[in-house]
C-alpha positions in Angstrom: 1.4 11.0 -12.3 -0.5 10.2 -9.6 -1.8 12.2 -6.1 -0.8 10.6 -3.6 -1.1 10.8 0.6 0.9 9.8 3.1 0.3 9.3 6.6 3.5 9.0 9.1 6.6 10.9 8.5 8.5 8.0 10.3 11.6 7.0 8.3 9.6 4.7 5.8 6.7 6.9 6.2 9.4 9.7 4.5 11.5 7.2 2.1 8.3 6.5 0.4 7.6 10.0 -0.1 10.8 10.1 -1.4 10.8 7.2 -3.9 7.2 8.3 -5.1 8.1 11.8 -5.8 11.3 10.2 -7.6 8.9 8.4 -9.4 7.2 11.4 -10.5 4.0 11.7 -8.4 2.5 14.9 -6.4 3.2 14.0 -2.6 1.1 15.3 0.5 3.3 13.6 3.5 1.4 14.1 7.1 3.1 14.8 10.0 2.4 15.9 13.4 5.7 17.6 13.3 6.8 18.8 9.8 9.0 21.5 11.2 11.6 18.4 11.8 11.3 17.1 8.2 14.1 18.0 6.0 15.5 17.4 2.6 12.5 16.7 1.2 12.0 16.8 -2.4 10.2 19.2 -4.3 7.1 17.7 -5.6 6.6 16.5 -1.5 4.0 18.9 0.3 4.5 18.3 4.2 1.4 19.5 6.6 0.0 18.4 9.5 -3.6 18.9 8.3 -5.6 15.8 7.5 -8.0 17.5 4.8 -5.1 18.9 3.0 -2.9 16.2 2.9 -5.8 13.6 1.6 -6.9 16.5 -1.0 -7.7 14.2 -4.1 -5.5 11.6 -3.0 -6.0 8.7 -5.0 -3.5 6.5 -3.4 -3.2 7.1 0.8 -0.3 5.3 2.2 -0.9 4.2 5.8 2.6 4.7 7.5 2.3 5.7 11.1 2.6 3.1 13.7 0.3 0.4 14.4 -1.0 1.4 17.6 -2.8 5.0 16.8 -4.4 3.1 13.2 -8.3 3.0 14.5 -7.7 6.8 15.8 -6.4 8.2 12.4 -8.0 6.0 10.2 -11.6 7.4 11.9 -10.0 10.4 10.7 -9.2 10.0 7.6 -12.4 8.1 6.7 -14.8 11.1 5.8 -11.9 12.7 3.8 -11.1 9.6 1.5 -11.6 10.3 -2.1 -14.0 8.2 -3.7 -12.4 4.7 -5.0 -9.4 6.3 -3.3 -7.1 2.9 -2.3 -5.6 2.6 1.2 -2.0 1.0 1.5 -0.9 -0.1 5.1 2.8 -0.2 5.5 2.4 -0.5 9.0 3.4 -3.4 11.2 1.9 -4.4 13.8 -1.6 -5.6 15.7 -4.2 -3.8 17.5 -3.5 -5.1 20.9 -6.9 -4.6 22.2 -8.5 -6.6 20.2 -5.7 -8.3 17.8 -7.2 -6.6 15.2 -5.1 -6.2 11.7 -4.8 -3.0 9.6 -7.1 -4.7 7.5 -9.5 -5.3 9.7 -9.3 -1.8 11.3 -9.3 0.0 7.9 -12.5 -2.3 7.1 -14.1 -1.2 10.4 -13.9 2.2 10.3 -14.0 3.0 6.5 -16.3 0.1 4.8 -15.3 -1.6 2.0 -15.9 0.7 -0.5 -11.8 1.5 -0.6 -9.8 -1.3 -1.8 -7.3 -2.2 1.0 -3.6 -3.3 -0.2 -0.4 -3.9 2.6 3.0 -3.4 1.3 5.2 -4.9 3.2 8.5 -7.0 3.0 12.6 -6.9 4.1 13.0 -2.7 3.6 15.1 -0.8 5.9 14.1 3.0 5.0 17.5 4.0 5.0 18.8 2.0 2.2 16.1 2.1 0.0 16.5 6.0 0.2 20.2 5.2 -0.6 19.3 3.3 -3.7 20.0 -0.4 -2.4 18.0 -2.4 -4.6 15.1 -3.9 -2.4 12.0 -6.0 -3.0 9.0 -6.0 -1.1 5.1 -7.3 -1.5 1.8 -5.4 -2.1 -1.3 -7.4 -1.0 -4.7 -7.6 -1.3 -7.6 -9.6 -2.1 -8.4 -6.8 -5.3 -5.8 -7.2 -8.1 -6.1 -4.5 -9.8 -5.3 -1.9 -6.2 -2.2 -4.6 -6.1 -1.0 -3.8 -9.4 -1.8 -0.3 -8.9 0.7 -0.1 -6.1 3.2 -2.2 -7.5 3.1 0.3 -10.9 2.7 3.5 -9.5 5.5 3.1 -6.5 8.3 0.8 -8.2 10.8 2.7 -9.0 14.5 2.4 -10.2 15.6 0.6 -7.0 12.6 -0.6 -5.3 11.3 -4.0 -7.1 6.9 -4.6 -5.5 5.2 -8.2 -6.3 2.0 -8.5 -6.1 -0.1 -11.3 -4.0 -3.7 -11.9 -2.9 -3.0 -12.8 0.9 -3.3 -10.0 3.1 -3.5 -12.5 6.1 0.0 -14.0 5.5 1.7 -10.4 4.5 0.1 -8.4 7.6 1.0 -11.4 10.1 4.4 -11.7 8.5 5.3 -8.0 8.8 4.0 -7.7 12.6 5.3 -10.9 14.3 8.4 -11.0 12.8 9.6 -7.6 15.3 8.7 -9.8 18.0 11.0 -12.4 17.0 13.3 -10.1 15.9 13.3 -8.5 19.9 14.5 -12.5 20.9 17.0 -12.3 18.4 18.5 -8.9 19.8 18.7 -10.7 23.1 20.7 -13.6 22.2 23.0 -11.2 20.6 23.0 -9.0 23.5 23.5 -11.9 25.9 27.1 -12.7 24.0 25.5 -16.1 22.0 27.0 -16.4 18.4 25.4 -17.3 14.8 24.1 -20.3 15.7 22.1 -19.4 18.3 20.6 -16.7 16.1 20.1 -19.2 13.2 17.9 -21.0 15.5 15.9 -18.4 16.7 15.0 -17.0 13.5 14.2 -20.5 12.4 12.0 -21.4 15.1 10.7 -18.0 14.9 9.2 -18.8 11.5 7.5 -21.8 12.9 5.8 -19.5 15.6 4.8 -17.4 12.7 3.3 -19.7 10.1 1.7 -21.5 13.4 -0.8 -18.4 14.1 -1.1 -17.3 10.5 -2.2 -20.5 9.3 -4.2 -20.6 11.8 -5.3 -17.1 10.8 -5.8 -18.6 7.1 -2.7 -17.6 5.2 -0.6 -18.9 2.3 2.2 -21.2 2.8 3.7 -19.6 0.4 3.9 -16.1 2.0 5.6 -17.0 4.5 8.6 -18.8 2.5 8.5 -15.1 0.3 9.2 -11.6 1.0 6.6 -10.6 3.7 7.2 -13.8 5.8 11.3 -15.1 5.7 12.7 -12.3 3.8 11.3 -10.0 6.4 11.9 -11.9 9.2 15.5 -12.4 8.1 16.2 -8.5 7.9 14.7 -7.3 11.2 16.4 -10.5 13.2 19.9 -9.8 11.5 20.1 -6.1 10.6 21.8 -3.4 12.1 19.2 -1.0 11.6 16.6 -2.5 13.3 14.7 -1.5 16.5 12.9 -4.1 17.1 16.4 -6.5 17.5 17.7 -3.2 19.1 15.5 -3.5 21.9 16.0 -7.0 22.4 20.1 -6.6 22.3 19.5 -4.0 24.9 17.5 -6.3 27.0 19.9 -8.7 26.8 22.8 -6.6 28.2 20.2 -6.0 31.2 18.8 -2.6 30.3 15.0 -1.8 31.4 12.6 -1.5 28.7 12.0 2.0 30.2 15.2 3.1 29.9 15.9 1.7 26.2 12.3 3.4 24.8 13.4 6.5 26.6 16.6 6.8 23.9 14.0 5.4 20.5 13.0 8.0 18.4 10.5 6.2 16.6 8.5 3.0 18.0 9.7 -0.3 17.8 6.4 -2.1 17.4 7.9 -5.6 17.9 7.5 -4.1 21.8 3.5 -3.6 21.7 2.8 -6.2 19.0 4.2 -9.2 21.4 1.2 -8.7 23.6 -1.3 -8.7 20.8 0.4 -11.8 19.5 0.3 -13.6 22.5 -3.6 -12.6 23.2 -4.4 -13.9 19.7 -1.9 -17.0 20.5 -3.5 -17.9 23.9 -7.5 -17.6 22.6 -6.3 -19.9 19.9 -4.5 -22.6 22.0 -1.3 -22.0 20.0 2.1 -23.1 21.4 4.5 -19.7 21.1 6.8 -20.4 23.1 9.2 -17.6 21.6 6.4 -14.7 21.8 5.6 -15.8 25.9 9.2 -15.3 26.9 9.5 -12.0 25.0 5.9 -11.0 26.7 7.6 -12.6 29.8 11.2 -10.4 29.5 9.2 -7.6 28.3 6.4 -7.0 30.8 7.1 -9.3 33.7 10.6 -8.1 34.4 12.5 -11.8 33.7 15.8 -11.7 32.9 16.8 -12.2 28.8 19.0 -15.3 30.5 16.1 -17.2 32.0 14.5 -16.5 29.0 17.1 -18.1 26.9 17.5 -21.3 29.2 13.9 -21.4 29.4 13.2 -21.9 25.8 17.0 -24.3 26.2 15.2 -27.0 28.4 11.7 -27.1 27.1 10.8 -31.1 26.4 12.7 -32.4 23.5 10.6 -32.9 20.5 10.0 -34.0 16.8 11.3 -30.3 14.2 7.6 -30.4 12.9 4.4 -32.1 14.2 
């Protein structure tokens, strides 16, 4: 039985305080509002103080959104138990300075605390419900992977292990941009096949800049890359495609986050992605219309025909 912290009472934030007190473990879940939490189980301790909820933590679970990581992990860095390990469920990319969670973590805290993402196709809903899911912890130390992927599988959830934390962070935070283009084809009335290509030319976009970024080949094809990818594009629960199905039907942005009651950080992470594209001289076409639909007011149409009549070219160069 293990201590463990988590930060972010977001739905995944609060299904993996579920699954590891299901799995035994003492839980601290932090929240800045744990007067809305309920049905929590017993062994799950909910405050909204820092100190108490990283009290001899020896496993703190990253799970609040992307954009407020540097300001909580500066936070959280004095209070870290020693050889406490830090797990990043969060997707997305500093957009600033295209910084991973990684690289934040690394930053602020050193790198005396092993680093591990989990990340992977998981809506929080249905792992809660017991739908058997599989997802990826990974990190460049083995033995914080396997720590993770012990201490926090569990009946239905299935964790493998990897050592690319490039491929699995990159995976998990471009794939909500793509999954925001896939929202507006559906919105715009397009069919399966439309979607199928998105979320296949999607991929290419994604192992473009993580490549680039030196990740695995292999990541991408696996859970935290395709498997991902292929959840957030397709499900029903998903914000991120949420956003974009709303955009399609001609909503404002402003008026669609207005009605969200947790971030979709496909919306925030397609600026970061685009920065990091641009100083690279990568070709993401997908990620500029999104940026383009999202933050220059273009219609999801445009966008569509836009990506319709770019030059005609060999599938992979």
């Amino acid at each position: 039985m293990k201590q463990i912290a988590i930060i972010g009472a977001g739905n995944w934030g609060t299904a993996l305080a579920i699954i590891a007190a299901r799995a035994g473990h003492n839980v601290n879940l932090w929240s800045r509002d744990p007067a809305r939490l309920n049905s929590i189980p017993a062994n799950v301790t909910v405050t909204n103080d820092l100190n108490e909820a990283l009290h001899d933590a020896s496993m703190i679970l990253y799970a609040a959104p992307s954009h407020v990581a540097r300001e909580l992990l500066m936070a959280m860095s004095p209070l870290l138990a020693e050889a406490a390990i830090i797990v990043s469920v969060s997707k997305g990319i500093e957009i600033e300075t295209g910084k991973r969670i990684s690289e934040i973590a690394k930053e602020v805290a050193g790198s005396a605390y092993p680093f591990v993402c989990l990340s992977g196709p998981s809506f929080a809903k249905e792992v809660v419900a017991g739908y058997p899911t599989a997802i990826v912890a990974a990190s460049k130390d083995s033995a914080a992977a396997r720590a993770v992927q012990n201490d926090l599988s569990f009946e239905n959830l299935r964790i493998y292990t990897n050592s690319d934390v490039v491929g699995t962070e990159i995976g998990g935070s471009v794939k909500n941009v793509m999954a925001i283009a896939a929202g507006m084809t559906a919105g715009l009335g397009f069919g399966s096949n439309s979607v199928a290509a998105l979320i296949t030319r999607g991929l290419a976009e994604i192992t473009r800049l993580a490549r680039r970024e030196g990740a695995q080949m292999e990541t991408l094809m696996g859970l935290a890359g395709l498997g991902d990818l292929v959840l957030t594009c397709t499900g029903s629960l998903s914000r991120n495609r949420f956003v974009g199905e709303e955009l399609g039907k001609g909503r404002t942005l402003a008026e669609i986050t207005a009605g969200l009651n947790e971030v979709a950080e496909g919306i925030n992470t397609a600026r970061a992605v685009k920065k990091l594209a641009d100083r690279a001289g990568l070709d993401m076409p997908i990620t500029n219309e999104v940026n383009a639909v999202l933050y220059d007011g273009k219609p999801a149409r445009d966008a569509v025909a836009e990506l319709m009549s770019r030059p005609l070219r060999e599938e992979i160069h």
